[in-house]
TORGUFI-817496 format. One line per 2 residues: number of its first residue (from 0); for each residue y, x, z of N, C-alpha, C, O. Coordinates in pm, whole numbers, always signed. Layout:
<atoms>
NUM) Y/X/Z/Y/X/Z/Y/X/Z/Y/X/Z | ...
</atoms>
This chain:
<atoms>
0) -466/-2569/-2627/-349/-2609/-2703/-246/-2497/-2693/-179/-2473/-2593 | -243/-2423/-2825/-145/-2288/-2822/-75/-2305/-2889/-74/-2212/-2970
2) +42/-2423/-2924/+124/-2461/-3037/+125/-2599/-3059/+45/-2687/-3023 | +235/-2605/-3128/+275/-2796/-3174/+180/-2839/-3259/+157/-2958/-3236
4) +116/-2796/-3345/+57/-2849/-3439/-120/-2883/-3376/-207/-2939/-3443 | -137/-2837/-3244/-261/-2866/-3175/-220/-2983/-3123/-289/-3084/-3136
6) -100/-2985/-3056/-51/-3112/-2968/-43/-3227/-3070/-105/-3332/-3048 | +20/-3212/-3164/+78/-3320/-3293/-85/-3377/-3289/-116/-3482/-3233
8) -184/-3284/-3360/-324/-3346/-3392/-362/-3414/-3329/-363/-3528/-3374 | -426/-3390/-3168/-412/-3427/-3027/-351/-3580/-3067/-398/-3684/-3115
10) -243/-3540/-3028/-188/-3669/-2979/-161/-3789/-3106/-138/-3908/-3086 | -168/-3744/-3190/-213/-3832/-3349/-309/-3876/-3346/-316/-3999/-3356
12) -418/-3801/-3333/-534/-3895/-3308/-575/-4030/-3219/-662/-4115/-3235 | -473/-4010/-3119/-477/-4104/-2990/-391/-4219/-3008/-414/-4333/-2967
14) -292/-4182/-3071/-125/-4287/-3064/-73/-4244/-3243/-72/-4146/-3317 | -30/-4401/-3247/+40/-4408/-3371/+138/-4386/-3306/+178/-4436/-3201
16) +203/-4260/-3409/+368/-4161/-3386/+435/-4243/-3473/+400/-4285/-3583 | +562/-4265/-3395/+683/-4332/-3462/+789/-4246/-3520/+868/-4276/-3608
18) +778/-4119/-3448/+845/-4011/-3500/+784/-3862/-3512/+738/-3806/-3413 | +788/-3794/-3652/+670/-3698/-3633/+742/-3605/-3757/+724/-3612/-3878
20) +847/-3500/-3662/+916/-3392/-3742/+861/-3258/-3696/+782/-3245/-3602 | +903/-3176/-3759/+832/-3064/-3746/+809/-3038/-3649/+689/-3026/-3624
22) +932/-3010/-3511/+909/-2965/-3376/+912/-3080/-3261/+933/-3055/-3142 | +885/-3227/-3323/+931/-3345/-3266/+822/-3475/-3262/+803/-3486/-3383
24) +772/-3538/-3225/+677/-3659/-3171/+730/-3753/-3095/+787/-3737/-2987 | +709/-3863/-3160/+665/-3961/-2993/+612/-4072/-3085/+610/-4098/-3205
26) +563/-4135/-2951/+505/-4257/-2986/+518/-4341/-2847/+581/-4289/-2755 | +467/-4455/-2831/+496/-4557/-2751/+335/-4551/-2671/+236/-4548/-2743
28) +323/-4549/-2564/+205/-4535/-2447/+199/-4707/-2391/+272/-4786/-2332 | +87/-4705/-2442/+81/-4817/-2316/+18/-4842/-2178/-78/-4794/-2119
30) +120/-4947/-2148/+98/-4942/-1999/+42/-5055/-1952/+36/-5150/-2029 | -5/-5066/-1832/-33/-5211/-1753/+39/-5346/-1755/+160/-5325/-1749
32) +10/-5478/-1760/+81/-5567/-1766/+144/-5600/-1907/+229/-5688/-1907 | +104/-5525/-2052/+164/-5581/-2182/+295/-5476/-2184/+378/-5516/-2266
34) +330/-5365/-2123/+485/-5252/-2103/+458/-5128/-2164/+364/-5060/-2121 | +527/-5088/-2258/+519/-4977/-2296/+610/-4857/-2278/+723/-4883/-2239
36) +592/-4784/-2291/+672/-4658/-2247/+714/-4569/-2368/+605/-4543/-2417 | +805/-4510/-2443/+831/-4450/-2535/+811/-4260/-2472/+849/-4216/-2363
38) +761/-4207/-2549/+698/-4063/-2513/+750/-3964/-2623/+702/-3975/-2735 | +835/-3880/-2601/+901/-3756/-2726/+817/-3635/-2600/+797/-3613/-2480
40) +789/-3585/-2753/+696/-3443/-2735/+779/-3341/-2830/+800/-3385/-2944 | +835/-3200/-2798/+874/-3143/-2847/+833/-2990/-2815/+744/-2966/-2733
42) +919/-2861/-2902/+847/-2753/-2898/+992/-2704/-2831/+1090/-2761/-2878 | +1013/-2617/-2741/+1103/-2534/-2678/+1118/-2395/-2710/+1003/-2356/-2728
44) +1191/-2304/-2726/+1162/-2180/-2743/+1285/-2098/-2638/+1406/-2115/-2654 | +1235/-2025/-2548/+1360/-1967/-2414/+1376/-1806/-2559/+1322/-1767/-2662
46) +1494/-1768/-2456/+1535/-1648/-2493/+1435/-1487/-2545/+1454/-1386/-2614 | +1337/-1540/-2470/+1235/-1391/-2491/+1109/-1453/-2581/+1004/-1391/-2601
48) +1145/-1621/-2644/+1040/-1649/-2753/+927/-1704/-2698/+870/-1778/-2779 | +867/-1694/-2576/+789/-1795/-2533/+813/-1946/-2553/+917/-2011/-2542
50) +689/-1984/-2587/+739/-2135/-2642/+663/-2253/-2542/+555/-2255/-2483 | +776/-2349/-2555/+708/-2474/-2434/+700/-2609/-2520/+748/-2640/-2629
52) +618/-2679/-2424/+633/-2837/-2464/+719/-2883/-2374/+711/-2840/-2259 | +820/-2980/-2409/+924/-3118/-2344/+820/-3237/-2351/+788/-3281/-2462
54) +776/-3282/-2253/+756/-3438/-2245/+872/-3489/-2177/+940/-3454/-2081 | +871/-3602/-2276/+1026/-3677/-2221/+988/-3881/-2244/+917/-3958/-2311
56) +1094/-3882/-2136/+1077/-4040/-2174/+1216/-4105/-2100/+1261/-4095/-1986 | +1248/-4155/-2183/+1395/-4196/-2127/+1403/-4329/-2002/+1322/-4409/-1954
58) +1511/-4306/-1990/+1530/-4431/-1858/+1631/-4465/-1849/+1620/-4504/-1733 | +1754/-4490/-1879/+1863/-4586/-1881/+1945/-4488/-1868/+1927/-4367/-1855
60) +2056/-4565/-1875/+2196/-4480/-1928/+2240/-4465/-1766/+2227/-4537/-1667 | +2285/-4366/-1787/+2356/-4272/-1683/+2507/-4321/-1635/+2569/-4276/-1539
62) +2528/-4370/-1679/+2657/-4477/-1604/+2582/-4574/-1443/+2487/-4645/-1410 | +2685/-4521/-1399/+2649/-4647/-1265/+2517/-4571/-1223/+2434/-4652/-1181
64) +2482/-4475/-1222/+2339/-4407/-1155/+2440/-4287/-1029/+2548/-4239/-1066 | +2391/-4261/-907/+2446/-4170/-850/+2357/-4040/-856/+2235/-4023/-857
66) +2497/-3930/-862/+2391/-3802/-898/+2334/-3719/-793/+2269/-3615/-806 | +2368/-3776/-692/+2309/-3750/-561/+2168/-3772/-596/+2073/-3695/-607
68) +2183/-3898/-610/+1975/-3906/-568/+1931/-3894/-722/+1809/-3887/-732 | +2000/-3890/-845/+1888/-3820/-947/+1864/-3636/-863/+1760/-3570/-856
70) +1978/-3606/-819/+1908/-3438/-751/+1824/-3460/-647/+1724/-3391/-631 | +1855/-3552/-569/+1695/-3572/-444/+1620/-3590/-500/+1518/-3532/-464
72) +1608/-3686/-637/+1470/-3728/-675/+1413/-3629/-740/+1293/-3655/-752 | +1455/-3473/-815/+1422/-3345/-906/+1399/-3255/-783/+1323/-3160/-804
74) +1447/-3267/-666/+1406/-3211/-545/+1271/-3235/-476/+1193/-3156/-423 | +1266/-3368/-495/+1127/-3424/-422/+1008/-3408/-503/+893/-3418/-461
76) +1049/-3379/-645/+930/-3436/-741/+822/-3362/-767/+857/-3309/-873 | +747/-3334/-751/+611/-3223/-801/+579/-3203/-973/+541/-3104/-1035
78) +613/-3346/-1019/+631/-3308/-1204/+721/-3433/-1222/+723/-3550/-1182 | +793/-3352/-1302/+912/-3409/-1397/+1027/-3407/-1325/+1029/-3395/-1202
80) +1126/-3417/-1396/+1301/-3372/-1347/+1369/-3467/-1411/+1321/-3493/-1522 | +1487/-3543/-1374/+1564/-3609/-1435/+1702/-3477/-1539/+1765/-3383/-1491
82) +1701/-3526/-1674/+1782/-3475/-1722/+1874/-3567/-1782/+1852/-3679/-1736 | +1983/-3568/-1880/+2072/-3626/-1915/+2082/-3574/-2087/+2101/-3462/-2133
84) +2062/-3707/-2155/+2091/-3652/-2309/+2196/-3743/-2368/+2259/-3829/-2307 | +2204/-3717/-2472/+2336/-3819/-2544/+2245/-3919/-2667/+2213/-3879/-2779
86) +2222/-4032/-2618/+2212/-4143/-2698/+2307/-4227/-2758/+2375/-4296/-2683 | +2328/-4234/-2908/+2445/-4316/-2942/+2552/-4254/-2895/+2649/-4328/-2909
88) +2586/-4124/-2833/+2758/-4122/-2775/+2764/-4146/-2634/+2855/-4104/-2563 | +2683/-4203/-2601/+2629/-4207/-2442/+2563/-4166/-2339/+2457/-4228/-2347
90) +2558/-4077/-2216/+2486/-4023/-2160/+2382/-4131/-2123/+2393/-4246/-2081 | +2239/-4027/-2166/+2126/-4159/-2134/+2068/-4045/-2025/+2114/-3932/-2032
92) +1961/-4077/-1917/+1889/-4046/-1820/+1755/-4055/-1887/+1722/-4162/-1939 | +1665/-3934/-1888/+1541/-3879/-1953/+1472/-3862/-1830/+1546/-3847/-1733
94) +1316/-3861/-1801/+1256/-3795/-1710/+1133/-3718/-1778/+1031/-3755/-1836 | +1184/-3600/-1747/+1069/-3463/-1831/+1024/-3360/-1807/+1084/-3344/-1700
96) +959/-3262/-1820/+819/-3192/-1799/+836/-3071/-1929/+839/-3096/-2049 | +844/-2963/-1877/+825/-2849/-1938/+713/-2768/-1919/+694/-2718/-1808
98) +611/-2740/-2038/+485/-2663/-2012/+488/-2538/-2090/+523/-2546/-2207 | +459/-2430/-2044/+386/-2294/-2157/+299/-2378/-2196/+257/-2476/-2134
100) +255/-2318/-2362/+132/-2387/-2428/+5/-2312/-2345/-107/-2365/-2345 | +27/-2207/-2286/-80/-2104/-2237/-126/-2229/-2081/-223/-2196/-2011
102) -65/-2330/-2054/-120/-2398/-1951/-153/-2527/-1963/-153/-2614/-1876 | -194/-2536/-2121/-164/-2694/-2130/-320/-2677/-2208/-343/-2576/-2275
104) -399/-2761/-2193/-533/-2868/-2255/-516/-2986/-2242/-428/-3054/-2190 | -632/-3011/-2308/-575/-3180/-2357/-608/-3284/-2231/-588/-3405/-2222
106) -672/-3182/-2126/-701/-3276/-1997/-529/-3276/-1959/-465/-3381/-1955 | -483/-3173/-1940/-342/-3148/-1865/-292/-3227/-1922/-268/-3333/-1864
108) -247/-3209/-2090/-171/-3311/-2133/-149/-3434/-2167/-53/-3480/-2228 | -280/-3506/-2109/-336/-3638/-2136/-267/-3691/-1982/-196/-3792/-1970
110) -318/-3568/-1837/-250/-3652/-1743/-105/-3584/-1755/-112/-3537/-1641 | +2/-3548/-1793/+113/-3548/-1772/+174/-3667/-1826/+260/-3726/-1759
112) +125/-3724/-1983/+188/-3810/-2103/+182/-3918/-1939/+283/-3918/-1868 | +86/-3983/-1906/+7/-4074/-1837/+99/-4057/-1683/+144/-4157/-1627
114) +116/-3940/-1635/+213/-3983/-1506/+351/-4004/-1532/+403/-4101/-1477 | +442/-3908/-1629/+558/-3946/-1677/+603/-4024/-1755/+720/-4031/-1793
116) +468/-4123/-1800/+510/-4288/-1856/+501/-4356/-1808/+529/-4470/-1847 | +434/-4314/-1634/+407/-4433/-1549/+544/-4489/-1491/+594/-4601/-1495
118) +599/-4331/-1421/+662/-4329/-1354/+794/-4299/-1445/+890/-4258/-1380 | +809/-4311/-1562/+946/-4358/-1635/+942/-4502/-1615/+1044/-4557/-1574
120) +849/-4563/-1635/+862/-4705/-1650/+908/-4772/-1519/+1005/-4842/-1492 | +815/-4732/-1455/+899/-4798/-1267/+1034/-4738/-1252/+1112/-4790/-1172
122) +1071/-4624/-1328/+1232/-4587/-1299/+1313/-4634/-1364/+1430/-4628/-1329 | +1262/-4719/-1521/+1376/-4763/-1582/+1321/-4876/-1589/+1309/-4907/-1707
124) +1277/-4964/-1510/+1225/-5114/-1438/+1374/-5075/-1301/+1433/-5176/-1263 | +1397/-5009/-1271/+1485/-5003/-1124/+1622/-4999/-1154/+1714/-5054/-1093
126) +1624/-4891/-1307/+1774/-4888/-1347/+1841/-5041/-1414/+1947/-5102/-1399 | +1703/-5063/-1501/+1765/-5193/-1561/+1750/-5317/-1473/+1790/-5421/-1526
128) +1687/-5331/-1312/+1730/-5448/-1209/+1823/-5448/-1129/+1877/-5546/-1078 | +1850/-5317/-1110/+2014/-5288/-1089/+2076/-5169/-1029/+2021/-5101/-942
130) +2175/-5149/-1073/+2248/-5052/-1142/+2286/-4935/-962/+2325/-4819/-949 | +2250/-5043/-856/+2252/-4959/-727/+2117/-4838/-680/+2115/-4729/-625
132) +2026/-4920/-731/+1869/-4929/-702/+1857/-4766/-715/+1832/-4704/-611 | +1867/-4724/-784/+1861/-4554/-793/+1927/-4488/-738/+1917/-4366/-750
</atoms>
């Protein structure tokens, strides 16, 4: 997978996309117990033009979260980082995964979609039981 349009195919074939713009995807993963997880796939490009994938999956709004332990938890983590985007006007809490396309196959990217929807879901299962828990 050397580009968006391998990933888009990829992951089209697997999951009906709810959103599917040029540099942009997602679709909804499912999970254990009847829970689904919402999944945005995007294309990155840094300063010298190398280009990445964003797996992202959101997790509750960033109010009432301490930013202490979202940095312990981007400290501790082996994949994925908590970031912060603006939903509606509101800071929302994302947990996501940046790849070169030069390291990504569809084994890699089958288990990244699959750990960062697991483990979005138990994090925004914690934000939305309460607002200390994180």
């Amino acid at each position: 997978m050397h580009h968006f349009e391998a990933v888009r195919s990829h992951v089209g074939s697997l999951h009906g996309l709810r959103q599917n713009d040029p540099y942009l995807i997602s679709f909804d993963l499912s999970l254990p117990r009847g829970r689904h997880q919402g999944i945005y796939l995007a294309e990155l490009e840094d300063e010298t033009g190398r280009r990445y994938l964003r797996i992202s999956t959101p997790i509750g709004p960033l109010a009432g979260t301490d930013p202490q332990r979202c940095l312990r938890f981007n400290w501790e983590q082996r994949c994925g980082f908590l970031a912060v985007t603006d939903l509606d006007g509101a800071p929302y809490l994302q947990l996501c995964e940046n790849r070169p396309y030069e390291l990504l196959d569809e084994r890699e990217l089958h288990r990244l979609i699959t750990e960062l929807g697991n483990l979005g879901d138990q994090l925004e299962q914690l934000v939305a039981n309460s607002s200390d828990a994180f």
